[in-house]
FILO-776391 format. One line per field, with one value per residue (C-alpha): residue number from 0; residue in three letters; x, y, z. Coordinates in nm, 3 decimals. Example, Ala and Ser with C-alpha at 12.3 -4.5 7.8 and 13.67 -1.06 7.14 Angstrom:
BEGIN
resi <- 0/1
resn <- ALA/SER
px <- 1.230/1.367
py <- -0.450/-0.106
pz <- 0.780/0.714
This chain:
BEGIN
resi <- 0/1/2/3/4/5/6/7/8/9/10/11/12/13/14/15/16/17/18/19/20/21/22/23/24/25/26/27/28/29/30/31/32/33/34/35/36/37/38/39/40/41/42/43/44/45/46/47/48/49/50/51/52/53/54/55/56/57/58/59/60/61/62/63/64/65/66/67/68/69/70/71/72/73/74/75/76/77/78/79/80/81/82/83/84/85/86/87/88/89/90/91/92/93/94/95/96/97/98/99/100/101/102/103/104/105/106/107/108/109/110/111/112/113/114/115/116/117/118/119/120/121/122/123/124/125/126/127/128/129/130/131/132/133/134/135/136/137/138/139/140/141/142/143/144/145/146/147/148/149/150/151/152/153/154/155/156/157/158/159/160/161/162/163/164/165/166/167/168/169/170/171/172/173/174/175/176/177/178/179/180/181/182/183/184/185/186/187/188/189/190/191/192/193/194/195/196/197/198/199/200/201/202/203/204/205/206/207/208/209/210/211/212/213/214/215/216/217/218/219/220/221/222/223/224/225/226/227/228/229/230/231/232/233/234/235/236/237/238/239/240/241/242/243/244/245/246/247/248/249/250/251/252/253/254/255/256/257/258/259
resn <- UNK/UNK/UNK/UNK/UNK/UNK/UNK/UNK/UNK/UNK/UNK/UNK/UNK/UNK/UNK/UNK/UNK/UNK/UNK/UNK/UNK/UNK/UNK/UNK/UNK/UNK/UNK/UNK/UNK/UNK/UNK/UNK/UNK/UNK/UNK/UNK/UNK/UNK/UNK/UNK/UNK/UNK/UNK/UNK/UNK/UNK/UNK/UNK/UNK/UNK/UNK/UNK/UNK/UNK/UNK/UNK/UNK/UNK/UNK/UNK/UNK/UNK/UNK/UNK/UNK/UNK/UNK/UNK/UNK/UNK/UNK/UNK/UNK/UNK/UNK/UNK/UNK/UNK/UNK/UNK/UNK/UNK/UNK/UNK/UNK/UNK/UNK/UNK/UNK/UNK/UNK/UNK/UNK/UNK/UNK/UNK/UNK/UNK/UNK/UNK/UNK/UNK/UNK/UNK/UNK/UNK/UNK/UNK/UNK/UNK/UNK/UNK/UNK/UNK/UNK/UNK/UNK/UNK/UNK/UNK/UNK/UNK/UNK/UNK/UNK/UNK/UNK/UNK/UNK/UNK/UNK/UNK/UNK/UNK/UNK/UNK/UNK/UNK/UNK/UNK/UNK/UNK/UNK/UNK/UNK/UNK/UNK/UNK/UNK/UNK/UNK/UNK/UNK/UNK/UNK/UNK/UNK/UNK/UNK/UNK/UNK/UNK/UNK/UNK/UNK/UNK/UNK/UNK/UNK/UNK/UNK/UNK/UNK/UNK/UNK/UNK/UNK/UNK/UNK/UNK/UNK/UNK/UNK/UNK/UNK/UNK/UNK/UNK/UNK/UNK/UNK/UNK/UNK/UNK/UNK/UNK/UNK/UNK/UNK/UNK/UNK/UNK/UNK/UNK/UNK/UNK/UNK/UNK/UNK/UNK/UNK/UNK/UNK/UNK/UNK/UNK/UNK/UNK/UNK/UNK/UNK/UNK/UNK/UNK/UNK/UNK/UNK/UNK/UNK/UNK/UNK/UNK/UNK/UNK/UNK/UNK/UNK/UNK/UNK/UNK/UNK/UNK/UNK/UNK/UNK/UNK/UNK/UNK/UNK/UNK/UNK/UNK/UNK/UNK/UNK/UNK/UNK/UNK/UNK/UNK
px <- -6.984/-7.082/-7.431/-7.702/-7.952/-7.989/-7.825/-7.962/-7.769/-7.816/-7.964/-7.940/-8.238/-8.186/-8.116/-8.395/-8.456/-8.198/-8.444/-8.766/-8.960/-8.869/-9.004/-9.192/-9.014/-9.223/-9.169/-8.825/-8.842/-9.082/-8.764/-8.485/-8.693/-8.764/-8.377/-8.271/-8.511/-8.397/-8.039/-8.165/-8.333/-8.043/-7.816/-8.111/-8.032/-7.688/-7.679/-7.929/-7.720/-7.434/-7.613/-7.756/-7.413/-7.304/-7.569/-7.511/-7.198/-7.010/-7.071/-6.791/-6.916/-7.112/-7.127/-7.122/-7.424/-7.586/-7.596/-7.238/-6.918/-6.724/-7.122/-7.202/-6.908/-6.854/-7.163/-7.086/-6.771/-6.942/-7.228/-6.977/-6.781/-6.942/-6.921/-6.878/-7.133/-7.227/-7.180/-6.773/-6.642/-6.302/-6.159/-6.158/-5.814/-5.991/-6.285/-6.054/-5.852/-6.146/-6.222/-5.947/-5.988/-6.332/-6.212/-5.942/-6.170/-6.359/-6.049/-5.941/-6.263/-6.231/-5.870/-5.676/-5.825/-5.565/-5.417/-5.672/-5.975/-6.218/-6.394/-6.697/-6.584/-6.499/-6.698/-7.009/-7.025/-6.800/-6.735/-6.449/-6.719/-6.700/-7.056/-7.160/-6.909/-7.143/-7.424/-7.459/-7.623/-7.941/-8.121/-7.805/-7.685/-7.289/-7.328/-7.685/-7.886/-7.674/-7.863/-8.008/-8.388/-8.617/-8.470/-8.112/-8.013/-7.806/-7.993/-7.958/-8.175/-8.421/-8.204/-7.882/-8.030/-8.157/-7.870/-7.615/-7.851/-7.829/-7.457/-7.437/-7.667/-7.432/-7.133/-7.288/-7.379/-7.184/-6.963/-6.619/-6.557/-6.586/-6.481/-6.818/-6.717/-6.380/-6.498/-6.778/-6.468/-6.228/-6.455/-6.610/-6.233/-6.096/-6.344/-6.325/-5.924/-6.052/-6.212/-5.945/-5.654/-5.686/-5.590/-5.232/-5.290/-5.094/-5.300/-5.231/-5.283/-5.113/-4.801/-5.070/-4.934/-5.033/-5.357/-5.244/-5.206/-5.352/-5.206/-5.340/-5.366/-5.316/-5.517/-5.866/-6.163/-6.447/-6.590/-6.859/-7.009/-6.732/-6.953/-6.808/-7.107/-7.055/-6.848/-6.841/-6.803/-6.648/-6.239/-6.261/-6.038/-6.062/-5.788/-5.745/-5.705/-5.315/-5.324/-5.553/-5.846/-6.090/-6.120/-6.406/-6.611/-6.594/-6.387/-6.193/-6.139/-5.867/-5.888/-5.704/-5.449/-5.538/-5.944/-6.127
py <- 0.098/-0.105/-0.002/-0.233/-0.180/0.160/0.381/0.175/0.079/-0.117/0.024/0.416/0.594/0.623/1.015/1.076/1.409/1.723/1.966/1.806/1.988/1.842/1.456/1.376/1.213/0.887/0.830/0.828/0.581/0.384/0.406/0.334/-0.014/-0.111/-0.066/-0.299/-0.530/-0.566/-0.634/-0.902/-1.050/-1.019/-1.187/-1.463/-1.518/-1.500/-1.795/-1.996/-1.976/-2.117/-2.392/-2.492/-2.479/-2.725/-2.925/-2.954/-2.980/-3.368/-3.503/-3.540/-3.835/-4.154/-4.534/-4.776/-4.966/-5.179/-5.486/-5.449/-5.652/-5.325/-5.115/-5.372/-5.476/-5.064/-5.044/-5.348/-5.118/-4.786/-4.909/-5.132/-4.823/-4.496/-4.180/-3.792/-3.734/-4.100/-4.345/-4.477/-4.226/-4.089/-4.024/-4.038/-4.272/-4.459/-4.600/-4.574/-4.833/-5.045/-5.067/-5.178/-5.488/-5.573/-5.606/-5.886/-6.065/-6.132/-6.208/-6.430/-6.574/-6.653/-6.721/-6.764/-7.096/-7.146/-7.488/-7.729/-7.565/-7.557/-7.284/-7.311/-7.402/-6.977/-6.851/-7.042/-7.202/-7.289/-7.070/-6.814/-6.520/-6.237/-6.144/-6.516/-6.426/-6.101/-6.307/-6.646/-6.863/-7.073/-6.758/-6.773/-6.450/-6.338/-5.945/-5.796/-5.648/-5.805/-6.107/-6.276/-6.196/-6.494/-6.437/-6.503/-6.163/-5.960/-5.690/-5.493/-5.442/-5.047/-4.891/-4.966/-4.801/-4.509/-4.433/-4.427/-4.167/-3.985/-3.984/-3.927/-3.637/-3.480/-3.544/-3.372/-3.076/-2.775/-2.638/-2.858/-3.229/-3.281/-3.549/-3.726/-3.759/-3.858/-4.171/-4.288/-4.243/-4.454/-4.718/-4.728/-4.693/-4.948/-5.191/-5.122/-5.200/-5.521/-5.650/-5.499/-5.652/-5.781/-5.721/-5.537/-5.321/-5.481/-5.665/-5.551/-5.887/-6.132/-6.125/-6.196/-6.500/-6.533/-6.365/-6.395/-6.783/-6.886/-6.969/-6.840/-6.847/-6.486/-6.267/-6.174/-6.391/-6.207/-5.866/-5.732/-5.448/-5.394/-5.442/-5.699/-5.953/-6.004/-6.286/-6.500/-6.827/-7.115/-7.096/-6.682/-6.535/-6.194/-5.962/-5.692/-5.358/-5.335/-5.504/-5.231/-5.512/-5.265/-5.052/-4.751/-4.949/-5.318/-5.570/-5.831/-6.150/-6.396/-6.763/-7.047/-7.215/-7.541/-7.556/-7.751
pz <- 3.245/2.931/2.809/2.684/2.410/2.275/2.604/2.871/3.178/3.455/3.709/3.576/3.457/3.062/2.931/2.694/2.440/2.569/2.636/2.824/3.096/3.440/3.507/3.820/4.122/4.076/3.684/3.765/4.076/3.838/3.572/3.775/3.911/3.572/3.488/3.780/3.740/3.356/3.483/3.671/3.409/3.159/3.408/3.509/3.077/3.051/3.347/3.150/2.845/3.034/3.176/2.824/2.670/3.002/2.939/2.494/2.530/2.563/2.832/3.163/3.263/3.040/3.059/2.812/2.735/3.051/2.757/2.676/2.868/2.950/3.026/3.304/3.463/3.519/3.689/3.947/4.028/4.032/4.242/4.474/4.616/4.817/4.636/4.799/5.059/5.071/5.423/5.422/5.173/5.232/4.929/4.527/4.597/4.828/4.640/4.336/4.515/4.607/4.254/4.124/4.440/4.331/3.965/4.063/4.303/3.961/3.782/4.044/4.035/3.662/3.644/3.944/4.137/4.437/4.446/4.669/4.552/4.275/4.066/4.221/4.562/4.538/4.314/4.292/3.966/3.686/3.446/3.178/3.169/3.374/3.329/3.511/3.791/3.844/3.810/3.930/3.740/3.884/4.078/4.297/4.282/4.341/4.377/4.487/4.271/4.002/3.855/3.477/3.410/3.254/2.930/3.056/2.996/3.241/3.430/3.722/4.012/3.966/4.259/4.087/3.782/3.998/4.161/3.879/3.680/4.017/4.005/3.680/3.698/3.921/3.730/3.454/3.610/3.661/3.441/3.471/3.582/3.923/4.146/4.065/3.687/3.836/3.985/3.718/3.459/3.618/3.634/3.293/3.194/3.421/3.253/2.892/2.988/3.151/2.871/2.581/2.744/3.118/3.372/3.501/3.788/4.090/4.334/4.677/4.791/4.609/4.807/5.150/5.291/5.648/5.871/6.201/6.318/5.950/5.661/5.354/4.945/4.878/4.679/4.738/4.673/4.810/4.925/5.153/5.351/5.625/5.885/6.203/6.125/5.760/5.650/5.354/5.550/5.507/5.380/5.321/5.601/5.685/5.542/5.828/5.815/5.874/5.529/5.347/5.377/5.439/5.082/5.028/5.306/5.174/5.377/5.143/5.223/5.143/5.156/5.390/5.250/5.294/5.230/5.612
């Protein structure tokens, strides 16, 4: 047993001067309360001191700045995809995976125009910049709660901002990375990679050549809640589930190969 202060132990009454007349029953009841509730407290500290040292220490989990390329184009992935505990999670894979879909719907967006169609025929407006892509331009927005204040700077919707502290909160907690941290890290990374050097993660789709009787472009040009009534109109065609359309509970969408 490892004492504590001068002779004190947890829990045991403390042996004082060799020699003293007998002690009354209560003192010592009194004592021995004292000495347990003084463990308690010391381990109350020691816990307290851990968390502080969690909470000094780097961080598991950070984004870059919301005014930065690689700061808000992480945050369109993070808040695109469910996290643990959240409606349509399954895995870390899975909304890894639906990530890395939503990143080259942009880049498709930008950079990969099918033959027979034009930029803004998919995307909405013309434009090389990812940021407009997330954006819109003209109070149309692309991605909700994604959108250019008065000013013409980039900004995100309050609950977009709320919930990433809230993940981020959690991934910071503890002491270890968790899968939380796992998830806000591979998107800030994927899109500091994005903007360093493009993109080279395969596209599960590119090779998509046919949905059932239609023929189409390949690739994926849109993404939305996977719920039955929410479509994209127009050319998008529904990539099913036998082809992995359905990704950390978005449904991707494709586009006919020759536009109506």
């Amino acid at each position: 047993m490892n004492s504590i202060g001068n002779g004190f132990f947890c829990g045991v009454v403390p042996s004082f001067a060799h020699g003293c007349a007998a002690v009354p029953s209560r003192w010592l009841d009194g004592v021995a309360r004292w000495g347990s509730g003084f463990c308690l407290a010391l381990l109350l500290l020691v816990n307290m001191a851990q968390v502080v040292r969690a909470q000094t220490g780097p961080p598991f989990a950070q984004l870059d700045r919301a005014d930065t390329t690689s700061g808000y184009l992480a945050r369109l992935l993070i808040n695109e995809v469910p996290f643990p505990g959240e409606r349509a999670y399954e895995s870390e894979a899975n909304s890894q995976a639906s990530m890395l879909q939503i990143l080259w719907v942009l880049h498709c967006r930008v950079s990969i125009i099918p033959s027979g169609y034009q930029q803004q025929q998919v995307a909405g407006l013309r434009s090389t910049n990812i940021i407009d892509i997330i954006t819109g331009t003209g109070g149309r927005r692309q991605c909700e709660g994604f959108y250019r204040d008065d000013q013409g700077r980039a900004t995100t919707a309050p609950r977009v901002e709320e919930r990433l502290q809230y993940l981020l909160r959690i991934a910071n907690s503890g002491n270890k990375p968790g899968r939380f941290a796992g998830l806000l890290n591979f998107g800030q990374g994927l899109a500091r990679a994005y903007v360093k050097a493009g993109i080279e993660e395969a596209d599960r789709y590119a090779a998509l050549r046919r949905v059932g009787p239609v023929e189409v472009t390949g690739r994926a040009y849109s993404w939305m809640t996977d719920v039955d009534s929410y479509h994209p109109g127009g050319n998008f065609v529904s990539i099913p589930s036998s082809e992995d359309g359905s990704l950390g509970g978005n449904r991707f969408f494709t586009l006919r190969k020759t536009p109506k």
